[in-house]
N, CA and C of each residue as an Amber inpcrd file, in Angstrom:
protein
   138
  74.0960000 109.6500000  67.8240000  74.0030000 109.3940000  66.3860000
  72.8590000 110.2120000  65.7780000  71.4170000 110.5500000  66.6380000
  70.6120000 111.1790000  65.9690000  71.1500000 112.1250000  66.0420000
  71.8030000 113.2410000  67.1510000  71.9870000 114.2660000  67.2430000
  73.0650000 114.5560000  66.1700000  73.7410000 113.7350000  65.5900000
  74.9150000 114.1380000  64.7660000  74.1500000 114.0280000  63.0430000
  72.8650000 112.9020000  63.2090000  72.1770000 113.2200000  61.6870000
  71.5720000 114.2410000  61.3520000  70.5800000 115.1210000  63.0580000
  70.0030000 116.0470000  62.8020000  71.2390000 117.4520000  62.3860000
  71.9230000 117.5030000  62.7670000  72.8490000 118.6620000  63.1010000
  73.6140000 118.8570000  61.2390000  73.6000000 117.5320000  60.7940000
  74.1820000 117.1760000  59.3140000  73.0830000 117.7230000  58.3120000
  71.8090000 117.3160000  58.5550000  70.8340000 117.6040000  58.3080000
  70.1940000 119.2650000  57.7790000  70.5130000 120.0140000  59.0950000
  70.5430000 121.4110000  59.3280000  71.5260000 121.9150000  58.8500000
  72.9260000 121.7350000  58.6670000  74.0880000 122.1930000  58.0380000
  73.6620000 122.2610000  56.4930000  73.2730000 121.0530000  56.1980000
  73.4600000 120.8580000  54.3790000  71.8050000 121.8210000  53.7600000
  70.7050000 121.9030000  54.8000000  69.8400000 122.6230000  54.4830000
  69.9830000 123.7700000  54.6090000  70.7860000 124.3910000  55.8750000
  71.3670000 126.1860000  55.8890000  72.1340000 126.4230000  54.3220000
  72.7560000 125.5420000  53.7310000  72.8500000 125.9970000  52.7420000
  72.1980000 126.1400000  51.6970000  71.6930000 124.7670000  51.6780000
  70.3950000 125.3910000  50.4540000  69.1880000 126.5350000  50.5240000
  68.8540000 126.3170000  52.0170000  68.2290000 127.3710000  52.5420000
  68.3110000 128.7010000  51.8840000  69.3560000 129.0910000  51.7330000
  69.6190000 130.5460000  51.2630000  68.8750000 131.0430000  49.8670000
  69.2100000 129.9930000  49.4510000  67.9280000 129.9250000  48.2600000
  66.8200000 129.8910000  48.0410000  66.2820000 129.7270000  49.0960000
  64.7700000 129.4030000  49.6420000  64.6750000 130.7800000  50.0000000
  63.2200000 130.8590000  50.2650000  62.5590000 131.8880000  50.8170000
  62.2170000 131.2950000  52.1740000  62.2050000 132.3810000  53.3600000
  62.6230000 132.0420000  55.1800000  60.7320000 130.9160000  55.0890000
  60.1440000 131.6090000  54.6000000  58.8400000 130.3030000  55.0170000
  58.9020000 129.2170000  54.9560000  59.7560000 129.0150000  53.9920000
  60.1840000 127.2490000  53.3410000  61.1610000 126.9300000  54.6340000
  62.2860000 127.8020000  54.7050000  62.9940000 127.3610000  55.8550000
  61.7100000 127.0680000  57.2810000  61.3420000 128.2500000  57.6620000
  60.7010000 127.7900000  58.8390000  59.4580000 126.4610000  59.0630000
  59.2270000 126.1180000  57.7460000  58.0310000 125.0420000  57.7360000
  59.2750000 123.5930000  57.7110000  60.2250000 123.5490000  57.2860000
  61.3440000 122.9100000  57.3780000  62.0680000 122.5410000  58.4710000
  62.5090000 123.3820000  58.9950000  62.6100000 122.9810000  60.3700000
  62.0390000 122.9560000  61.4320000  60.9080000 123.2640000  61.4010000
  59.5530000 122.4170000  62.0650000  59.1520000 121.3470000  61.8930000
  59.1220000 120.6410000  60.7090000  59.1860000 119.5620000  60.0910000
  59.8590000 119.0920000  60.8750000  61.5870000 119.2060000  60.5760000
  62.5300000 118.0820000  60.9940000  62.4810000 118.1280000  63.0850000
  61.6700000 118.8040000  63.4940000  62.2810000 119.1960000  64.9820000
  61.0700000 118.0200000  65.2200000  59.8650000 118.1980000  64.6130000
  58.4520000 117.2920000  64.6190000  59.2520000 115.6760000  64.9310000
  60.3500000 115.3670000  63.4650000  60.5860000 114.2830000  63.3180000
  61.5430000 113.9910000  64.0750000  62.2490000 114.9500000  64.7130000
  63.1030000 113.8960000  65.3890000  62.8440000 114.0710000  66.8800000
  61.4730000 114.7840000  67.4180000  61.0600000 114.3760000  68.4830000
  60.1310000 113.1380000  68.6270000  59.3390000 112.7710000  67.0220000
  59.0730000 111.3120000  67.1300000  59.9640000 110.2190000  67.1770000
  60.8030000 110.4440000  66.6430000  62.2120000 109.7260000  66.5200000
  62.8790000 109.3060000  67.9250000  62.7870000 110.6330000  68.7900000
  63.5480000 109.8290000  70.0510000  62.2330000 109.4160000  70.4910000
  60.9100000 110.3000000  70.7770000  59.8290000 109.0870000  71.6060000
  60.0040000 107.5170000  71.1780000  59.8020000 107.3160000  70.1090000
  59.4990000 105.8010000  69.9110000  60.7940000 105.3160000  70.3750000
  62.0650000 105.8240000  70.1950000  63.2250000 105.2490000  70.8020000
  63.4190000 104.9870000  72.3710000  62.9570000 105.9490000  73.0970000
  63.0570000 106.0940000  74.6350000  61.7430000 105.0180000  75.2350000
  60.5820000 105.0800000  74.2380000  59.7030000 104.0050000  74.5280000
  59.4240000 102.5880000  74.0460000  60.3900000 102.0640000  73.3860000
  60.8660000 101.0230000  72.9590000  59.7420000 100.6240000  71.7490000
């Protein structure tokens, strides 16, 4: 389920993306990679 929010996530931002300038993208998906490696820690550690 995360893997299918992150992946939804990245789809609907590649598009807006294009509009963006690549820094915004790359601080962006650093962002989201940040959050959804906190996302599974706290999950895998209850």
């Amino acid at each position: 389920m995360l893997t299918f929010l992150a992946a939804l996530l990245i789809a609907l931002h590649d598009r807006i993306g294009r509009l963006e300038t690549r820094a915004l993208e790359v601080s962006f998906f650093a962002d989201l990679h940040d959050r959804i490696g906190r996302l599974e820690n706290a999950t895998l550690n209850g």
